[in-house]
N, C-alpha and C positions, 0 to 999 in steps of 0.2 A: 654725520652718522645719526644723531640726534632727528633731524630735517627728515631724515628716510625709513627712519623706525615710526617718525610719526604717521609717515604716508603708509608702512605696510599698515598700521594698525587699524586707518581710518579704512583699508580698503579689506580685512579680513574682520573689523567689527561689526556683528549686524546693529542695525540703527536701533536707538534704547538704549544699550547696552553702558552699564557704568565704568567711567573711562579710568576707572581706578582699577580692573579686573582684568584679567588677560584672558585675551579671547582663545579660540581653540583652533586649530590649524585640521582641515582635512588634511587627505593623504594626497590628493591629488594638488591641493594649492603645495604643500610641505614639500612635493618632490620638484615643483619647480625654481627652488630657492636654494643658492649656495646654504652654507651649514651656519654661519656667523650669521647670517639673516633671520635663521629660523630661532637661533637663542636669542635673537634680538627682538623679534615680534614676542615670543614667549619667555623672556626677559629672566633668562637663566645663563647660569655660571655652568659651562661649559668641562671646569675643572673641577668645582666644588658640590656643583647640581645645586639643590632650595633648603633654603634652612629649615628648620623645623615650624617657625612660625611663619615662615608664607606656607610653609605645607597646610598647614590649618587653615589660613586665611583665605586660599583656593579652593582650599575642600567643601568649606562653610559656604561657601558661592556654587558653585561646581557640583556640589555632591561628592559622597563614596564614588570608586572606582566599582558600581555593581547596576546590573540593571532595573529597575523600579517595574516591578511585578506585579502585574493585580491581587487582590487576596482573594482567595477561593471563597467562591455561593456559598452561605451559609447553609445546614442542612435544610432548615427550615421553608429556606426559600426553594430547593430543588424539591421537596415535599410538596409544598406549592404550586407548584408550577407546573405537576401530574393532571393539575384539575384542569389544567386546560383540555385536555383529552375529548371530543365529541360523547363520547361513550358515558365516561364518568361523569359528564355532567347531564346527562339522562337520569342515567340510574340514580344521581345525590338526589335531582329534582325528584323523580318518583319517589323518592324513601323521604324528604321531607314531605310531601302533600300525604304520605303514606301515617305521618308523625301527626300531621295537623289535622287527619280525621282517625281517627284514633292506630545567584552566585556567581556572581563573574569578575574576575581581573582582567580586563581586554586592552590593551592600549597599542599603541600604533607608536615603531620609533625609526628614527631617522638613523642611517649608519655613519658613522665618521672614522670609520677604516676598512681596508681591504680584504681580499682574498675571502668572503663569505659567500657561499653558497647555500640559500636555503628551498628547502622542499616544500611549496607552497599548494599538492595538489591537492589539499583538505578545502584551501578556499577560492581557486579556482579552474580545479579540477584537470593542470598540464600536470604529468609525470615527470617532463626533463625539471632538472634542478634548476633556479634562477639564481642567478650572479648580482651578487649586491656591489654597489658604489655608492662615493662621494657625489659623484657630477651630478648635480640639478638639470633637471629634462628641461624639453623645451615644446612649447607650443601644444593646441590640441584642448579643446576644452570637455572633450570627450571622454578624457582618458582611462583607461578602466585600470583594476589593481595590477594587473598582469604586466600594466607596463611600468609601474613604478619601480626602478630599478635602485632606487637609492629610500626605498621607504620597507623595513621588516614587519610583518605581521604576526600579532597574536594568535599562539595558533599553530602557525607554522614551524615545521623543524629545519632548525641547523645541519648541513649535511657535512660542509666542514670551514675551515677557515675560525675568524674571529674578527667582531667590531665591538667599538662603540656607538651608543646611541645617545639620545633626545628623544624622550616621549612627549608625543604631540597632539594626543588623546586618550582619553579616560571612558570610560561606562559607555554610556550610548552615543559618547561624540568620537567615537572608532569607529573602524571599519567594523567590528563585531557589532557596534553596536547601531550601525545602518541596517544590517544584516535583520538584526534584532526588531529594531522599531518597524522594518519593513514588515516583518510576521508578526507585527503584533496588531498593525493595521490593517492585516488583511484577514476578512473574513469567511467562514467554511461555508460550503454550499448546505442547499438541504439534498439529505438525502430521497434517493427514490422511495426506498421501502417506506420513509418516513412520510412521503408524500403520497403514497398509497395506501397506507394508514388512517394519514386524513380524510381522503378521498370516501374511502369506504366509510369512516365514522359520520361522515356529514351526509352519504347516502342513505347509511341506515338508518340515521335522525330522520330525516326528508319523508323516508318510504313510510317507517314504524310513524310516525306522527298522523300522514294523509291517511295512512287505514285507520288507526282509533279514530279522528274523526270522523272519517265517513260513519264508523261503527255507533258513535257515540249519535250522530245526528238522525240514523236511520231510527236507532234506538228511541230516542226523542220523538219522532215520531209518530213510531208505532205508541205511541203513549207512556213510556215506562219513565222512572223519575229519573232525573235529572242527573240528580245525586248518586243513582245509581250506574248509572252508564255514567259518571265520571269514573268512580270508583272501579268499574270495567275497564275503561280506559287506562287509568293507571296500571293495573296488574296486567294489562297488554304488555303495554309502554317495557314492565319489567319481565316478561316472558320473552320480548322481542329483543334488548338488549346484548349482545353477545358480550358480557363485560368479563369473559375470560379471554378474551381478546386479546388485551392490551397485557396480560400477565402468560399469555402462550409467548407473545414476542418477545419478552422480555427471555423471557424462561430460556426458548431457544437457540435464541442470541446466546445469552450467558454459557449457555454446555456446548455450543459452536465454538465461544472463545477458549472451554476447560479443553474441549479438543484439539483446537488449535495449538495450545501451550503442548501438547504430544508431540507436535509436529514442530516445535522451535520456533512456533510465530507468537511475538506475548498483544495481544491488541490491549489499547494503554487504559482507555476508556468505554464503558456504557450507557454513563451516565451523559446528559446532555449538555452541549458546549452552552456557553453564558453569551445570551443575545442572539444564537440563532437557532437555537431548539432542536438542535441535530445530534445524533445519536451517531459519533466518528466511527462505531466499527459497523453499522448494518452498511456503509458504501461498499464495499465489499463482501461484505454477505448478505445483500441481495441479490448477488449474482447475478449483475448489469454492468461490471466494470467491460469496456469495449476495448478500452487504450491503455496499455502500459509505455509509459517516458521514463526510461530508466538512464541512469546516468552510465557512464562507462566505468569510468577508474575504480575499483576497488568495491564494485556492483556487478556488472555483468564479465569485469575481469578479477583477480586477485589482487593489482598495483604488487606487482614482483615484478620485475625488469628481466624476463628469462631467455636464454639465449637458444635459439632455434635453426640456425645458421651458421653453416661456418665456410669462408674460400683461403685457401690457401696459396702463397704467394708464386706457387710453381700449379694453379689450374684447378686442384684440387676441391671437388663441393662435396662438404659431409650436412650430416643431420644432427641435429641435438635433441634427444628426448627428453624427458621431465619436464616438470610444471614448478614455477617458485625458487623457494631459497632451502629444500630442504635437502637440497645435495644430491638426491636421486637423479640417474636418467645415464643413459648411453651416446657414445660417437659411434655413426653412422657411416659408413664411406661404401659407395655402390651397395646398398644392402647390408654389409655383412659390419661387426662389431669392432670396432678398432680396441684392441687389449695393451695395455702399457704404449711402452715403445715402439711399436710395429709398425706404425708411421710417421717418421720424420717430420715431417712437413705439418701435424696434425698434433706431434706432440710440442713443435715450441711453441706453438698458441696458448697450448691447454695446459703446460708447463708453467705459465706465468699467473693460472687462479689455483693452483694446487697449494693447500695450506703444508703439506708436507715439508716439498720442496722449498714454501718459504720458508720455514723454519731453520732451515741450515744456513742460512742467506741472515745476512748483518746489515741493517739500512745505515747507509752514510750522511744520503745527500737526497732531498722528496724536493721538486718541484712542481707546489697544488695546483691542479685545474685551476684556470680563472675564466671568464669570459674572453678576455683578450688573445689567449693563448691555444684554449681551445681542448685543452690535451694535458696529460701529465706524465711526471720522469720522474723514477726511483734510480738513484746510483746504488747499487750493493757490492758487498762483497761475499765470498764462501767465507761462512766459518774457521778454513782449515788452512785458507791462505788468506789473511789480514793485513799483510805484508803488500798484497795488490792494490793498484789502484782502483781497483771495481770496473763495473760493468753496470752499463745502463741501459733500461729498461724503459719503455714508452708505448702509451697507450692515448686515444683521445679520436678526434675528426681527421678524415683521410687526407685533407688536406695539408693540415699542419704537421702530420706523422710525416707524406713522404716526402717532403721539400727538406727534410733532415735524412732522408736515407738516399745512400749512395745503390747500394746493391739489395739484391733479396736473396732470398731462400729457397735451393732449388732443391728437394730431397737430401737433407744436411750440406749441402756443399753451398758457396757463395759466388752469386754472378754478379755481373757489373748489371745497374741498374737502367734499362733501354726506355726510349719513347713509347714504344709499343711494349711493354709491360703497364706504363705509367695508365695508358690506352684499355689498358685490356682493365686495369684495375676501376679506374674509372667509371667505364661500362658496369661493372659488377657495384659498385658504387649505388649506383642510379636504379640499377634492378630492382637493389635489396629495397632503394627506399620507394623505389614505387609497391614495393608490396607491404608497406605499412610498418618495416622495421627500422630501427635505430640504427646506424652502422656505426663501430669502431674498429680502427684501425690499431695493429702492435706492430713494434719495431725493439729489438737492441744491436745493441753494440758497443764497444770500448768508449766511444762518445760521442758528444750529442752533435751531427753535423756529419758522420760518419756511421750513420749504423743501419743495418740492416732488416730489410723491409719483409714480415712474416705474414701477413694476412688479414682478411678482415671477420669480424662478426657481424651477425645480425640476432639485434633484441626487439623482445617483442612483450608488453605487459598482458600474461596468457590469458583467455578465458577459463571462468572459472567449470570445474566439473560438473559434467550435467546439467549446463546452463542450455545448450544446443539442444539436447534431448526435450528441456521444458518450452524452449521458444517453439519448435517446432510443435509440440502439445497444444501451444496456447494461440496462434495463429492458424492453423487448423481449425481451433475452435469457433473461431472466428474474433480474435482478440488482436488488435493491432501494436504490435513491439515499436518503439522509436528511441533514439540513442541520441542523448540529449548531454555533448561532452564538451568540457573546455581544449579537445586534445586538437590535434593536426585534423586535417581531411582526410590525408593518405593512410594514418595511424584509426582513423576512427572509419573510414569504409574495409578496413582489411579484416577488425575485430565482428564487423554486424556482416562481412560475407562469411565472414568462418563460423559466425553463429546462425547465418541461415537467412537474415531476416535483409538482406541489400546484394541485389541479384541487378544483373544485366537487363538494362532500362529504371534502377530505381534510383530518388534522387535525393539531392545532399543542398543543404544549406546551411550559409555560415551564419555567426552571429551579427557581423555588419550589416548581412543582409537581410538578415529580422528587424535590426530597426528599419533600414529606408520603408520595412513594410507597414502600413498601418493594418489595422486588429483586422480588420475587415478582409483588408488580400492576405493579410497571414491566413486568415479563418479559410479563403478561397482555395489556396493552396497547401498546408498543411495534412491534408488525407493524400495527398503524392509522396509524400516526404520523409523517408525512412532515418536520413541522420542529419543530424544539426553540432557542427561542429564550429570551435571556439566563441563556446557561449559563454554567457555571463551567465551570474543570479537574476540579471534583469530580462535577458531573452527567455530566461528559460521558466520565468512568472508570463510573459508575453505568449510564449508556445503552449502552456496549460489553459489560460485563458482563451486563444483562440480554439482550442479544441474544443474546450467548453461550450464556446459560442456559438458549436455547431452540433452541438448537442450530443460531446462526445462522456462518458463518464469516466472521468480520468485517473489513474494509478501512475504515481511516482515514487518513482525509489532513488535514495541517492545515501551519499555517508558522509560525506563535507559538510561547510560552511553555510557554499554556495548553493548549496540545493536547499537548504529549511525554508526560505519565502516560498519557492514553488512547491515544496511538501505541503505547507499547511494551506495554499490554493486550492490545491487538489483535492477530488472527489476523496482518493486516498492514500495517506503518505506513508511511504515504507520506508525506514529506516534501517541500517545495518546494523546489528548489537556490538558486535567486535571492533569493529574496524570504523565506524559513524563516531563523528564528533557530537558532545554531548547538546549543540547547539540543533542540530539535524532528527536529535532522537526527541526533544521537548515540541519539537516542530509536529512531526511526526506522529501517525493514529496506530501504525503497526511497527514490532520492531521485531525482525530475524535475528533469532538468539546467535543462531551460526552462520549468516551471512547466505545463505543459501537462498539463490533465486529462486531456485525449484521449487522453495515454500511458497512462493507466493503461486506458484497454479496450486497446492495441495489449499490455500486460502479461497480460491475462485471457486476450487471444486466444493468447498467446503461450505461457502457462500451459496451458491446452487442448489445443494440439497437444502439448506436451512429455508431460504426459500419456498421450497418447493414443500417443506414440510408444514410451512405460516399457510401456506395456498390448500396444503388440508384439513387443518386445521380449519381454515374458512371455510371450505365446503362445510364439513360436519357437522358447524356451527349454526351456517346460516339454514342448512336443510332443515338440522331438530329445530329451530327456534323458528323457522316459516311454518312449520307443520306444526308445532302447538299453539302457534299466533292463528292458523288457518281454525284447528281444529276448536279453540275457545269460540274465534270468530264466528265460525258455524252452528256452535250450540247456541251462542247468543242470539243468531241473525233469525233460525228457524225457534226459536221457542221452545229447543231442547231443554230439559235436565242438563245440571252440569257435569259432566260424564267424570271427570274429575273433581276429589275436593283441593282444600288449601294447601295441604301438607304433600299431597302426592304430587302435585304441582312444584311444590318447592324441593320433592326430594328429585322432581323429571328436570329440576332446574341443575339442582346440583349435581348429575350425573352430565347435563350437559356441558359442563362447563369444572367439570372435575378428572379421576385421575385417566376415565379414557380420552378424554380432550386433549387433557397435559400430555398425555403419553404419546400420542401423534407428532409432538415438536421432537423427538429423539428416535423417530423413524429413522437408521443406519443410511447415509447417501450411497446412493445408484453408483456403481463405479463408471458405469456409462455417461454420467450427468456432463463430467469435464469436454468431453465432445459435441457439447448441442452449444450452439450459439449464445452470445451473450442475452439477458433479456431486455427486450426494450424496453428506454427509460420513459418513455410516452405510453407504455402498456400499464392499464389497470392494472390491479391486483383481482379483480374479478374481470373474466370473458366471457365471451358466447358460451363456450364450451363447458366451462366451470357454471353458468348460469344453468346452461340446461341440465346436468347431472343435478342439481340443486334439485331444482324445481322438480325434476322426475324422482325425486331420493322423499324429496316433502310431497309428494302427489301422495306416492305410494303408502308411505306413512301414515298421513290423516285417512285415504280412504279402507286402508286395512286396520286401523283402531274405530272409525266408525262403525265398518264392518262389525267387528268384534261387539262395540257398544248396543249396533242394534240386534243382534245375536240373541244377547243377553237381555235385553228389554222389551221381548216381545209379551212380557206377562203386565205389561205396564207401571212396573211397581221397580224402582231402586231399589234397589237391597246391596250390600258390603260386599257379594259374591260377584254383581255387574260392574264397580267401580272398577275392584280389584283385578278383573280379568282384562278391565278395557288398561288398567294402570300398568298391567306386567308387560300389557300386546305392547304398549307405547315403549318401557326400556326395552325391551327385548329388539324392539324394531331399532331403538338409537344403538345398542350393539353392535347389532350385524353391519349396519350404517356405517358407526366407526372402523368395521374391519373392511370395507368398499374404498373407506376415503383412504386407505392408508397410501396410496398411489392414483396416482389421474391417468399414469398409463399402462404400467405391469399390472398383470392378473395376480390374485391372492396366492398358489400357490408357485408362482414365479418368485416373489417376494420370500416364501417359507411362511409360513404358518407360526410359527415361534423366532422368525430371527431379529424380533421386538419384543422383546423380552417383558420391555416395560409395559410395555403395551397389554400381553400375557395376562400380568402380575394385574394390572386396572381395571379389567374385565372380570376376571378372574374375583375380584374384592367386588364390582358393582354389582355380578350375579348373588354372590355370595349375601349381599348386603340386602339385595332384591326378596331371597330367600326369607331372610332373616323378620324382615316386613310382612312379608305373609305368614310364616309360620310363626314365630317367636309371639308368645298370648301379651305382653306387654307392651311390643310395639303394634301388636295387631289393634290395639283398643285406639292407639294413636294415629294411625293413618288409616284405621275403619277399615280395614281388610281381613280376609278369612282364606281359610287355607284351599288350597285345589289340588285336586289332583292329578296324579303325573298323566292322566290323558288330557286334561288342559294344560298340562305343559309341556308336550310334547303336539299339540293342534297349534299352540301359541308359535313354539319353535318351527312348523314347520310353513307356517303362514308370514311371519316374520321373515321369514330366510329372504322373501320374497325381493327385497331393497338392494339386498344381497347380490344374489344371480342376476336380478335387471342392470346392477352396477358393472359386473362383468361381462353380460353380452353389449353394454354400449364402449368398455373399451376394445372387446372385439371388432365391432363394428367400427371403429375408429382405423382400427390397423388394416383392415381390411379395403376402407377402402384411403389409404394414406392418411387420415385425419389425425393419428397420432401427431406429425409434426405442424398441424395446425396452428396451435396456440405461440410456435418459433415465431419469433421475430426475422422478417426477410432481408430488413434493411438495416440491419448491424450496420456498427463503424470497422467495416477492414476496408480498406485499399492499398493495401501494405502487400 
């Protein structure tokens, strides 16, 4: 014995390791070893378990039974780490040259008694209950949890029976805590928006720098100082910056996710992951997710075993309505409602789940499902005759039910039981389960070898409500659904054709057959592939990453164990709030308060407008801040007066990038938005189309405030009347601008006039505030302005408007002739 403990130990020790410590036993080595093997490599008393000081002496070596978390970025460092931004590090540099010139328990055990049954579909995602033993497996070096039949898992529920065990890991040397170390290895993508963020901040660095210097060397030139067209350059530099930029997305973001929480979806963070600079909830609200991998059990169905089927032993097919365990729903029989008793044949089936009837009924005698048996047998008695010997009742696999029944049930009377019943039963057998259901068979009778054969069921784990209604929303939209389950084939194509998305020609893959694949033919193959059945944790990190690979933007949802690696893979993981293990929600960037699939298109839809509201935002931005880069650029270039001074500059700055700017991120989404295609992850944040509205918004601008400025300076003299007229033409013009950009493709009174409120309330304050500039005698002295009157402001209003109408006849012009859906992306990922 001695001789063979030494050989387990040398061959489950890794090398190093101090041969005074006891090593740790996987689940897969554990399940191949009788029970006396495993307390011998792990050198425990089987009656007594560890004394108190090897428990310490283990622990001291080993660790707590918890897993080793990283500590959370200090604030400082997330503070920090904003500066990388293109943007901000513009504007810091302009403002300094601007300075310088003046929980877990997880362990893994082994059973060493019978009759348990546990529910293990939290960690590998099957529904049927697995059947625990003694017997040590054999062979297989592959083995995955599903088949460890003599190993229980943390985690999982007890459905019935009782053992003892042998814990054979602790913290991260569990199966929980493979699970673990796996997601905490694997790293989050960057997002799109966040990489169109970049994109455009290293553009506008790029663009704003080559013009100052062009400006600054022409300047030079022309003979002026040096110093001073630096000094030009710099307050460029700061007029061209859009550094409300990076506080619109933020802003947007944030009241996308308060809206969210309305809708029952909590997204966890916004802040940026540590090491890869990604911001987990814009993947989904940028509104380029293409792919949803959603798990089956207890995601796109409820995980309630509900019965939908019923035949009866004399021919009879009824129907079963309701959803779950909540006791609702009707028998069916050719259409019409079966009421109590009115059917024989229909009520001794359903006679045997009635809590009523059991209640009068006195159990004697239970013998538990096991795996060997297959089936189980209550003996009872009536309450009122206890004096009997009872009457047995039997439920389980059609198999083991009828090799015990002599006769069946023919509209209450009993026939002898024929080959062709057994035939006929069979058949019905085979139907049920080709259409994805569990079949159980009932039988009683005075006793067991002698009773009478009543019929079958068919169970089916339902989909969940309104799950159908959103798959077809979101596939339509052009969003590819895939069903990523540890369940059967038969059981997992019956759920994705009753939800829409696995039709005639579409195809299925198991998990065997995702490893022989390597990443490459997965990646080749996976746009065919609507369901992937009896997966692992590890197919189903393989299946996100090849979508990935193909540049697909991936959403996962799942509520188990076995889904957290491939959540935290994912572009975006979705967790279930109710019913998701806590290992699956820390994984996890979003979590459905109510488990409801449907949130996640109200999350897509939601994502889409926010989008679409950062993409007006850019317009508005980049127009005002081209057109007062143009319009500086022009007075400098030709030898103008500077049409503006310092402060009206800074108060044209603060209006751009104040509350009508802000107020563009909380433009109401389009309920049409859900309908248009995903966006592509390869598209800009700036197009053609967004270019030229730009460019035509700043054209217009600079040459109608020049306008105004040489208006006004035909007497060749400055005066505080020319500023002020050329200062109000300029906000007036960024107004009407902001009410253009509020949409790239509805006209203004499509949208309403007032159903942005906020927007309103922004305008509303920056005329107000416009006003107050001009006439108020104490800011008049500060920003050199004098008062006009209401026919120049109403010449200003009616010249301004002008940014306005050109914005609406070119989205006219767009629908007219199709270019509305121009800027869609053509080559979305569906193939679904």
């Amino acid at each position: 014995m001695l001789k063979k403990r030494e050989l387990l130990l040398s061959q489950t020790r890794p090398p190093g390791e101090d041969e005074n410590m006891v090593p740790v036993l996987t689940a897969r080595k554990a399940c191949e070893l009788p029970i006396n093997e495993v307390a011998c490599v792990l050198q425990a008393d089987l009656q007594v378990g560890l004394s108190h000081q090897e428990v310490g002496r283990r622990r001291a070596y080993h660790g707590w039974n918890e897993f080793d978390i990283g500590e959370e970025e200090p604030l400082w460092k997330k503070y920090i780490a904003q500066f990388k931004d293109p943007l901000i590090l513009l504007l810091l540099a302009s403002a300094v040259i601007s300075v310088l010139m003046h929980q877990f328990d997880d362990a893994i055990s082994i059973t060493v008694s019978t009759d348990l049954s546990v529910d293990e579909s939290s960690l590998t995602g099957e529904t049927t209950p697995c059947s625990k033993n003694t017997s040590p497996q054999t062979g297989g070096t592959n083995r995955d949890v599903a088949s460890c039949s003599n190993i229980a898992f943390m985690g999982t529920l007890v459905r019935c029976g009782k053992a003892k065990g042998i814990v054979i890991g602790t913290g991260e040397n569990s199966e929980f805590g493979e699970v673990f170390k796996m997601m905490q290895a694997e790293e989050s993508p960057k997002t799109p928006l966040q990489k169109s963020m970049d994109l455009l901040g290293k553009q506008l660095s790029l663009y704003s720098l080559s013009i100052i210097g062009v400006i600054m060397l022409v300047g030079w030139l022309q003979g002026k100082r040096i110093l001073d067209m630096f000094t030009i350059g710099v307050s460029l530099a700061v007029a061209a910056i859009p550094e409300g930029l990076p506080i619109v997305v933020t802003v947007t973001l944030a009241l996308g996710v308060m809206r969210m929480v309305k809708k029952r979806a909590i997204v966890k963070k916004l802040a940026h992951r540590r090491n890869s600079g990604v911001c987990p909830s814009v993947r989904v609200l940028s509104g380029c997710c293409n792919v949803i991998c959603s798990d089956k059990t207890g995601t796109l169905t409820k995980n309630e075993m509900t019965v939908t089927q019923m035949f009866t032993s004399d021919g009879l097919h009824a129907e079963v309505t309701g959803v779950g365990y909540n006791g609702a729903g009707e028998v069916l029989l050719d259409g019409e409602v079966i009421h109590g008793f009115s059917c024989p044949s229909v009520a001794k089936i359903v006679e045997m789940g009635l809590e009523s009837l059991q209640q009068e009924y006195v159990r004697l005698e239970e013998q538990p499902f096991t795996s060997e048996q297959k089936c189980m047998a209550i003996r009872c008695v009536h309450r009122t005759l206890r004096d009997n010997p009872g009457f047995f009742f039997m439920k389980g696999a059609f198999e083991q039910v009828i090799r015990l029944c002599t006769s069946y049930n023919s509209r209450g009377s009993t026939l002898p039981l024929t080959h062709q019943q057994r035939e006929l039963y069979q058949q019905q057998v085979s139907y049920m389960g080709s259409a994805g259901l569990r079949v159980l068979a009932f039988a009683s009778g005075p006793e067991l070898g002698n009773l009478t054969f009543l019929g079958l069921v068919g169970m089916i784990d339902p989909p969940r409500s309104g799950v159908k209604e959103a798959v077809g929303t979101l596939i339509g939209s052009g969003v590819a659904i895939k069903m990523i389950t540890g369940d059967s084939q038969e059981t997992a194509i019956s759920i994705a054709a009753r939800l829409g998305f696995y039709s005639k020609g579409s195809q299925c893959l198991s998990g065997d057959e995702v490893d022989q694949l390597d990443l490459q033919q997965l990646s080749h193959m996976v746009p065919r592939i609507a369901v992937f059945y009896r997966a692992s944790p590890r197919h189903k990190l393989k299946i996100v990453k090849s979508l990935q690979n193909i540049g697909a933007v991936v959403a996962m949802t799942g509520d188990g164990v076995n889904d957290a690696v491939a959540l935290k893979a994912a572009d975006i993981g979705v967790a279930m709030g109710q019913t998701g293990t806590d290992v699956c929600k820390e994984a996890a960037d979003m979590i459905l308060v109510d488990d409801d699939f449907r949130t996640i298109m109200s999350a897509i839809e939601e994502g889409k407008g926010i989008y679409n509201n950062i993409k007006n935002f850019v317009r508005f931005q980049l127009s005002t801040s081209i057109a007062a880069l143009t319009l500086i650029s022009v007075a400098t270039l030709m030898n103008f007066p500077n049409p503006l001074n310092a402060m009206q500059i800074l108060w044209i700055n603060i209006i751009m990038d104040g509350p009508p700017a802000q107020s563009l991120g909380v433009e109401p989404v389009d309920r049409d938005v859900i309908r248009k295609p995903p966006r592509n992850v390869k598209d800009s944040i700036i197009t053609r189309g967004l270019i030229l509205k730009v460019l035509v918004s700043a054209f217009i601008i600079v040459c109608g405030t020049l306008f105004v400025f040489w208006r006004e300076l035909q007497d060749n003299m400055i005066t505080p009347r020319d500023t002020t007229m050329t200062f109000t033409c300029f906000v007036f013009f960024d107004m009407f601008n902001a009410l253009s950009s509020r949409s790239q493709t509805r006209m203004v009174h499509e949208m309403g006039l007032c159903s942005n409120r906020t927007f309103c309330y922004a305008v509303l304050a920056s005329i107000m505030g416009q006003l107050l500039v001009i006439y108020f005698p104490p800011l008049q002295s500060v920003f050199q302005t004098e008062s006009l009157s209401l026919t120049d402001l109403l010449f200003l209003l009616a010249l301004t408007s002008s940014v306005c109408i050109v914005s609406e006849l070119i989205k006219m012009g767009e629908r007219w002739r199709g270019g509305a859906n121009r800027d869609l992306p053509t080559d979305f990922f569906h193939d679904v």
